[in-house]
C-alpha positions in Angstrom: 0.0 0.0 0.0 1.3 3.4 -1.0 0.1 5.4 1.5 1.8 3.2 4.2 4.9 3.7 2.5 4.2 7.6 1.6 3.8 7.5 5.5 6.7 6.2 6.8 9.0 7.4 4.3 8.3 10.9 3.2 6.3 12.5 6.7 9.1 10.1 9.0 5.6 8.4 10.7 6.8 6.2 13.1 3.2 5.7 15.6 0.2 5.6 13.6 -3.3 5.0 15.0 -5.9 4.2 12.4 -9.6 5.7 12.3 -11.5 3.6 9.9 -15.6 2.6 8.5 -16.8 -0.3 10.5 -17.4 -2.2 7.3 -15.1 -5.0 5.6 -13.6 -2.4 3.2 -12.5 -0.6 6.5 -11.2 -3.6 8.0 -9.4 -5.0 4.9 -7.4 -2.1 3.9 -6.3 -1.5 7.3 -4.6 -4.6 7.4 -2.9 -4.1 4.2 -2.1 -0.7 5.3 -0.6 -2.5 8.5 1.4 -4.9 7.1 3.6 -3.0 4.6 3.5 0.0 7.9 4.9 -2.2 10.4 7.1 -4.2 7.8 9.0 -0.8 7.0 9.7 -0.5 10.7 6.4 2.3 12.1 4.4 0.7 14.6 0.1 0.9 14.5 -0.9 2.0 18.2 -4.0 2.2 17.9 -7.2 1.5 15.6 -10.8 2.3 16.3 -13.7 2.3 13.6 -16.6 4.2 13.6 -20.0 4.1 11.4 -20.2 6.3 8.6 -23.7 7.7 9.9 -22.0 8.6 12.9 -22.7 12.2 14.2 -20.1 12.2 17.1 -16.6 10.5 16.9 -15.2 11.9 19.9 -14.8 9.2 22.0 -12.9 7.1 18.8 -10.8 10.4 18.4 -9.7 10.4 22.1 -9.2 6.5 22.2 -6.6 6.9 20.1 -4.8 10.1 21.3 -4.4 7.9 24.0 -1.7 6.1 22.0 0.0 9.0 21.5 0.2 8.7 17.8 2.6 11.0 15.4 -0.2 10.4 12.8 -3.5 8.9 12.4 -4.7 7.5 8.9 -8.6 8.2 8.1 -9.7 5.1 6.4 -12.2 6.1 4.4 -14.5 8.7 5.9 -15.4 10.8 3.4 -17.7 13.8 2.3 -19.9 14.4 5.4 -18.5 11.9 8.1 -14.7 13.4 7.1 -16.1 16.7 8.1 -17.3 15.8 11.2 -14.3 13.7 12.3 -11.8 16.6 11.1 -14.0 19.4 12.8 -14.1 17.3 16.2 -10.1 16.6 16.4 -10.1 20.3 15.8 -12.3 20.5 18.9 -10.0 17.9 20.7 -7.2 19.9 20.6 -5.9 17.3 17.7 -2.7 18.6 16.1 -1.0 15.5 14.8 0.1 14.7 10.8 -3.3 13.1 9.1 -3.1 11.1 6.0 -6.3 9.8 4.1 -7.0 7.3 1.7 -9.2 9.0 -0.7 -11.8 11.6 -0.3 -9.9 14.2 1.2 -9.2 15.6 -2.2 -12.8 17.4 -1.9 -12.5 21.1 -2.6 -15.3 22.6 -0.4 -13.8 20.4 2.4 -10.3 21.7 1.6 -11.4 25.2 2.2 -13.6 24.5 5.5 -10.3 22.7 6.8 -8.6 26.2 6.1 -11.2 27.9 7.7 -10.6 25.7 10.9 -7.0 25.7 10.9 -7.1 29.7 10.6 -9.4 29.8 14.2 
């Protein structure tokens, strides 16, 4: 998986917890992620899913702050749920590297993360 290596290689991840849908996708590309993460020498501390219907993701957020992560990796919230899981780490106090599988690439989200980061 590129992005593991993307992660480890270029930002110099080393402790990643992973946010991810509670469906198979989710659960399947986290352990591909994983495996070529943890065979490059970075460590997964943490993982905790969510449902993409969800409204609040606080508790997953803080679960895995917990771990004291240098990065978390959203697997696969996108569009709506992205929002809400970007504006509550905001809330949280979150300020860790984030990588994304896909999704993130949304423009009107792009300028609302802006808007955030500027507050």
């Amino acid at each position: 998986m590129e992005l593991a290596n993307y992660a480890y290689n270029d930002l110099g991840a080393r402790r990643v917890a992973v946010l991810r849908q509670n469906t198979p996708f989710g659960v399947e590309h986290t352990e591909d992620f994983k495996k070529v993460f943890e065979a490059l020498g970075g460590e997964v501390v943490a993982e905790e899913s969510f449902a993409l219907t969800e409204s609040d993701v606080k508790t997953e957020i803080v679960k895995v702050m917990e771990k004291n992560p240098d990065t978390i990796f959203n697997l696969h919230a996108t569009g709506p749920m992205l929002g809400v899981l970007m504006k509550q780490a905001i809330e949280l106090g979150v300020e860790v590297n984030w990588i994304s599988s896909f999704g993130a690439q949304n423009g009107p989200l792009i300028k609302t993360m802006l808007m955030w980061s500027m507050v």
